[in-house]
N, C-alpha and C positions, 0 to 999 in steps of 0.2 A: 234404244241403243243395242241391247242383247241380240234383234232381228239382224239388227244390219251386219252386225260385226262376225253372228252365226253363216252369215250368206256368204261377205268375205274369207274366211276359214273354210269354207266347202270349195269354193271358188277355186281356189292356190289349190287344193289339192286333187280337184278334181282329174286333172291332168294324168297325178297320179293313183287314181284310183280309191281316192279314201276321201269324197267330199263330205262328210258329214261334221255336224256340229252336235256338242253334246252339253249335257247342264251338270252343274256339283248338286251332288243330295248328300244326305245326312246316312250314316252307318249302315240303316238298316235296309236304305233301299241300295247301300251300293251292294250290300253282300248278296242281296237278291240279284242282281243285274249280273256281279261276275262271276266267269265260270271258278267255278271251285278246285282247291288241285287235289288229287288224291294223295293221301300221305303213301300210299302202297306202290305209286306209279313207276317211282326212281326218279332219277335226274328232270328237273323241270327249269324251263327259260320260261319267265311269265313275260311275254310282248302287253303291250298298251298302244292300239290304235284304234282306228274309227271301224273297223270291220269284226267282223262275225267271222268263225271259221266255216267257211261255207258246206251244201253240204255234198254229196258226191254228184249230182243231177242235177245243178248249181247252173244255169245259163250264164252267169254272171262271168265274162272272160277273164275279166281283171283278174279277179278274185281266186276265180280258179289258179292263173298261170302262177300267181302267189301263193297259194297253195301246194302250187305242184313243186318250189323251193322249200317251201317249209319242211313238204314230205323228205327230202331231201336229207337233210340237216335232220329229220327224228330217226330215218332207216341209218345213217351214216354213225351219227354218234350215240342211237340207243337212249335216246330221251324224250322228253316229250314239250313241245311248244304250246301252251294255252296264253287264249288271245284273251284280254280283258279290256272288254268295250261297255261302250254304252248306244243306248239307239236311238238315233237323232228325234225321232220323232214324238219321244217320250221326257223329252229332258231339253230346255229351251232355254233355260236362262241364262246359262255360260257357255264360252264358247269352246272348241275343241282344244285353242291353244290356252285357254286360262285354266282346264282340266287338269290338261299336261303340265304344265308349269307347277301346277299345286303337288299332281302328284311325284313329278321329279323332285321337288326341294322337298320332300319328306320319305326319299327313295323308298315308293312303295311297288316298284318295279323295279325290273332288271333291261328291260330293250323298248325303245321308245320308235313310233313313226312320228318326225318332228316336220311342221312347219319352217322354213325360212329364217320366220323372226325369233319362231320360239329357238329356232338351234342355236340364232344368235344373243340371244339373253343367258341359257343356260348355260353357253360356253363361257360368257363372259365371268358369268357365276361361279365357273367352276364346277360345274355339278357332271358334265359328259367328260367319257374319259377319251384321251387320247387313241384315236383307231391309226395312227400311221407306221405302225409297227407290224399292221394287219399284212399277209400275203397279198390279200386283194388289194389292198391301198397300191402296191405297184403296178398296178394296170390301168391305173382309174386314168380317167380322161383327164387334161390341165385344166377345164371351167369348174369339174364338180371341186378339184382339193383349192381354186381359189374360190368357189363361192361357199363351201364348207370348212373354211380353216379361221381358226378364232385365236389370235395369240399367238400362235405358230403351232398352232393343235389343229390337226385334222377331227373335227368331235362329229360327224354323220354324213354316214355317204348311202347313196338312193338307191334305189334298183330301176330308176330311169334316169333321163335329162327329159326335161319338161322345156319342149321350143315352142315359143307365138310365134305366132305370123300372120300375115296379110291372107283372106282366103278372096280370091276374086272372081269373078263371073267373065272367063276369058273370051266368049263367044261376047258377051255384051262390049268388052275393049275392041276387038276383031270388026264388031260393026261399025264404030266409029275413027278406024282406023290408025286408034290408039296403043302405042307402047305400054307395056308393062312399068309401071314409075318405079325411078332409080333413088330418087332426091327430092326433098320436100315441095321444092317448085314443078317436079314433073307431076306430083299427085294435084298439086292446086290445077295444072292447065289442066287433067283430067277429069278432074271432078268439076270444071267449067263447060267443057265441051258435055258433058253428061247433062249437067243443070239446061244446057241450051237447046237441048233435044226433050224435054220435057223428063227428067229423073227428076222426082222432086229431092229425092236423098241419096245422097250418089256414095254416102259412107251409112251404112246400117252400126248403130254405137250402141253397147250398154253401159252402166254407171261402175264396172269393175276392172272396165278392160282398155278403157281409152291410153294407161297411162303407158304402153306399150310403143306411142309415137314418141311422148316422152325421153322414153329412156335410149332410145334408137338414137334421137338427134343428142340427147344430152353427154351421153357416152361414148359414141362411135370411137372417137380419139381416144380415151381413158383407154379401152381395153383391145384397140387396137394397131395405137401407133407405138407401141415399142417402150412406153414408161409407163405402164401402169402400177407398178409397187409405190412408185415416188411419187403418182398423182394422187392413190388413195393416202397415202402418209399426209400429204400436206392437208387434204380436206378433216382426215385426223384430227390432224394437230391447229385445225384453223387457219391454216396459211393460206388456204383457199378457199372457195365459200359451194358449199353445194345448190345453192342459188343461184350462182353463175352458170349452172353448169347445167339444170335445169331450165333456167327463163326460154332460151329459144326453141323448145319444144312446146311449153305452156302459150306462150307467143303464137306457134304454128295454128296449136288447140284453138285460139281464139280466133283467128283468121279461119279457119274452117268451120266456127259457130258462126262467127259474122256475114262470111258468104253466103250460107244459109247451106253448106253440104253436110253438116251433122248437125242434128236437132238437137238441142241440149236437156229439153224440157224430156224429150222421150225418151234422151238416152241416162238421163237423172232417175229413173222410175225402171227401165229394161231389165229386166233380169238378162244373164249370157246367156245367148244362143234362144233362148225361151223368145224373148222381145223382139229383135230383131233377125231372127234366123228366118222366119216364114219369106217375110218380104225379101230376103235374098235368095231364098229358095225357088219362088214364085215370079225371082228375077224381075223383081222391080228395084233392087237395088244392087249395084254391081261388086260391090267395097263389104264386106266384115272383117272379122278379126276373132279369132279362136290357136286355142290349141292342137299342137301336134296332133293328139289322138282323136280328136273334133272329125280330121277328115276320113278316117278309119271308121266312125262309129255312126250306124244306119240315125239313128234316134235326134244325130247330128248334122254333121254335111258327108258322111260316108257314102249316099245314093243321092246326088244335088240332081242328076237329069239334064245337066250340063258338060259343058268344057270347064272345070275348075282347076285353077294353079293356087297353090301356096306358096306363096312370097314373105321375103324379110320388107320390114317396114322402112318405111323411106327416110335416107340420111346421107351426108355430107359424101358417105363411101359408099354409098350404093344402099341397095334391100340390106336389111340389119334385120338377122332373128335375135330376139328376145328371150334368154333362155334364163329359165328360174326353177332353184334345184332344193326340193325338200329332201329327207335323209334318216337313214334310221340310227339313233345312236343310245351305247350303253351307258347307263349310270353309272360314277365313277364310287359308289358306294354299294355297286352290287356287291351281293355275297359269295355269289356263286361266278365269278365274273370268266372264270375259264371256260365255264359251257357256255357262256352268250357267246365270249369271243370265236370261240370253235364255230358258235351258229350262224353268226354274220358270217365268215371265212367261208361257211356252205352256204349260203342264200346268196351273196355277194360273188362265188366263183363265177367262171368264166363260163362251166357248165349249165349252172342253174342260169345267168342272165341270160347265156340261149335260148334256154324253154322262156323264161320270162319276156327276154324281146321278142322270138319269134310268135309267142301267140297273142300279145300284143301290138303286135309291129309297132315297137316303137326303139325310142335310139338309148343304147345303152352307155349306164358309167362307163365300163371297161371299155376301154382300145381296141380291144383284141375282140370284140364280138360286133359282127357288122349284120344286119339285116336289110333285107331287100324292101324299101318303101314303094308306093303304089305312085305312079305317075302325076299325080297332080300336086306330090309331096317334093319331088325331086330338086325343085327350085329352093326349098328353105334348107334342104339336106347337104345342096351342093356348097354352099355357104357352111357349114357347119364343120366337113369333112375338112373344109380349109380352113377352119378354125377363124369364123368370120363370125362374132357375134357380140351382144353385151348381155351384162348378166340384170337381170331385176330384182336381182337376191343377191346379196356380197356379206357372209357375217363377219367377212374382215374390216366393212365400216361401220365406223362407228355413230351412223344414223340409220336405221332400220329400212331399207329401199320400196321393196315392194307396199307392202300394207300402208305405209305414210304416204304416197306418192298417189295411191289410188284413191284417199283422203280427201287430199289437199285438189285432186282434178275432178274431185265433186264439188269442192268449192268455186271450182270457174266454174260447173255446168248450174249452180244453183246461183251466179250472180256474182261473184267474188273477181275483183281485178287482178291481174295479171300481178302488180304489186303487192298486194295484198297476199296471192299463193305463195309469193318468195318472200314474205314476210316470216310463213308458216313455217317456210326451210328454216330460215335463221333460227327462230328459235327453236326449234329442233336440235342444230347444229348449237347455239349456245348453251343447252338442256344438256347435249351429249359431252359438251369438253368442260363442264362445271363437275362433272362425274369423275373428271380423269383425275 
């Protein structure tokens, strides 16, 4: 259980730059692991996430362009930020989010990089404090303050938006004279016409990422026909069922195991991108699914050797991107709470997400900061810019989206009927309104 749930944790954040998973120890090996503060240094924000602070000869992109905010916020306000991590590779048996969680309810930090779920527990807990009073909170985009708002608390906001999408092999569509699919039926006649030319697997799948059709078909209407406050209230409050709302995606999932265009046994066992990226690469298969930064990064689909489009996934209103938003957020029992607030306000500015998106190229919270994407990205961007999307992270509901969804479509890949996964919801959704 530790493995899988380690992988998942890496997984969610990989997007943003901080895949790793880490394990609790006892005292003495944590004092050994973090960095120590000087009592001489002055003013200190102690962050708690998955990274090291790099070191200046760093190849590490990410890592650097976070860095280069950090430096930011310690020249500006005269303090110094130390990062207290641990390293995946040495600590296995808990995961990053059950870290965090422990050490936020016993506020042994001041600034947190959170997972999805965890921002949604701890907000609900009370433990993150209210950022909407932040300058930068007035810039932010409308998906980050609805997928990060708990209560009517804005409690973590990112220094990206993390979008999925469809990554396809548009020279293998082109040969068979195939459209780009709009709608779950244009992907099934595609992935028949593939199957009938000899693709044996016409969708390359891992066991973390399938649920991104999911959420495409299940949501398209929630968060974008005009009532979505009053559809998440009613699944709240039970009046609606999130199992309805689900079936006809987990439905599609089976009809695409049963036709035989996504292997279940393989994509049960795939790691992302590891499992199935060769064979797409190698264009035997024409269909993956990865993250925004996926197409940007060589190691990924950054150099395919192809014609590649990234696309939103197929639903009732067309390509749906998938966008799910981790978040950095303060402890509402920090002590020193004015210097963390001052340090988000400079890592969060409009300045720092420049350096941050532009050497990332990736899409930023704020509004007000646009970066130029690379052409095979322009299809999930264009969609975005129109504010065309559904979220797989919402801490406004009150059933935890991503991580349980990605669950419950390993249970169809491992044999579980379509009933049976919206069984899962229910009690899920029962578990969540016995709380209330």
């Amino acid at each position: 259980m530790g493995k899988k749930l380690v992988r998942l944790a890496m997984l969610f954040l990989a997007a943003a730059f901080v895949s790793v998973a880490v394990a609790c120890v006892g005292d003495d090996e944590l004092d050994k692991n973090l960095i120590r503060k000087d009592e001489n240094s002055g003013k200190v924000v102690n962050l708690f996430g998955p990274m090291e602070k790099s070191d200046p000869d760093s190849e590490n992109v990410a890592r650097s362009a976070f860095d280069q905010t950090v430096m930011l916020a310690e020249e500006q306000l005269g303090l110094t930020v130390e990062y207290r991590t641990y390293t995946a590779e040495n600590y296995q048996e808990k995961t990053y989010d059950e870290v965090t969680l422990d050490r936020a309810r016993n506020n042994m930090d001041d600034l947190y990089l959170l997972n999805p779920d965890t921002i949604q527990i701890l907000g609900e807990e009370g433990r993150l404090l209210d950022l909407s009073d932040l300058d930068v909170a007035k810039n932010l985009r409308e998906v980050v303050k609805i997928a990060n708002t708990v209560d009517g608390k804005l409690v973590a906001i990112p220094q990206e938006v993390v979008v999925n999408g469809m990554f396809v092999n548009q020279d293998m569509f082109d040969a068979y004279d195939l459209e780009l699919p709009e709608t779950p039926e244009d992907l099934l006649e595609c992935c028949k016409v593939f199957k009938e030319n000899g693709i044996r697997v016409p969708i390359g799948a891992n066991r973390w990422w399938l649920e991104n059709f999911v959420f495409a078909q299940a949501y398209a209407d929630l968060y974008n026909g005009g009532n979505t406050e009053a559809e998440i209230e009613a699944l709240n409050h039970g009046e609606s069922k999130y199992s309805d709302y689900m079936r006809p995606g987990f439905e599609f999932l089976q009809e695409l195991i049963d036709q035989g265009y996504i292997d279940a046994k393989a994509a049960y066992t795939y790691e992302a991108i590891d499992g199935e990226g060769p064979d797409f690469l190698a264009q035997k298969t024409p269909i993956v699914m990865a993250y925004w930064g996926a197409a940007n990064t060589d190691t990924a689909y950054g150099d395919p050797g192809f014609n590649m489009k990234v696309i939103g996934f197929p639903s009732s209103r067309g390509q749906m991107p998938v966008v799910s938003v981790t978040g950095y957020g303060i402890s509402a029992e920090a002590e020193n709470r004015k210097d963390v607030k001052d340090t988000l306000e400079v890592i969060l500015s409009d300045e720092a997400l420049q350096i941050y998106s532009e050497t990332n190229k990736v899409i930023s919270p704020s509004k007000n900061v646009e970066v130029d994407c690379i052409p095979a990205l322009e299809p999930l961007n264009s969609k975005i810019e129109e504010n065309v999307y559904v979220l797989g992270s919402n801490a406004g509901m009150n059933v935890e989206q991503w991580g349980n969804t990605c669950l419950i479509v390993r249970e169809l890949l491992s044999g579980a009927t379509v009933d049976e996964c919206m069984a899962s919801f229910d009690k899920l959704q029962e578990e969540a309104l016995a709380k209330e």
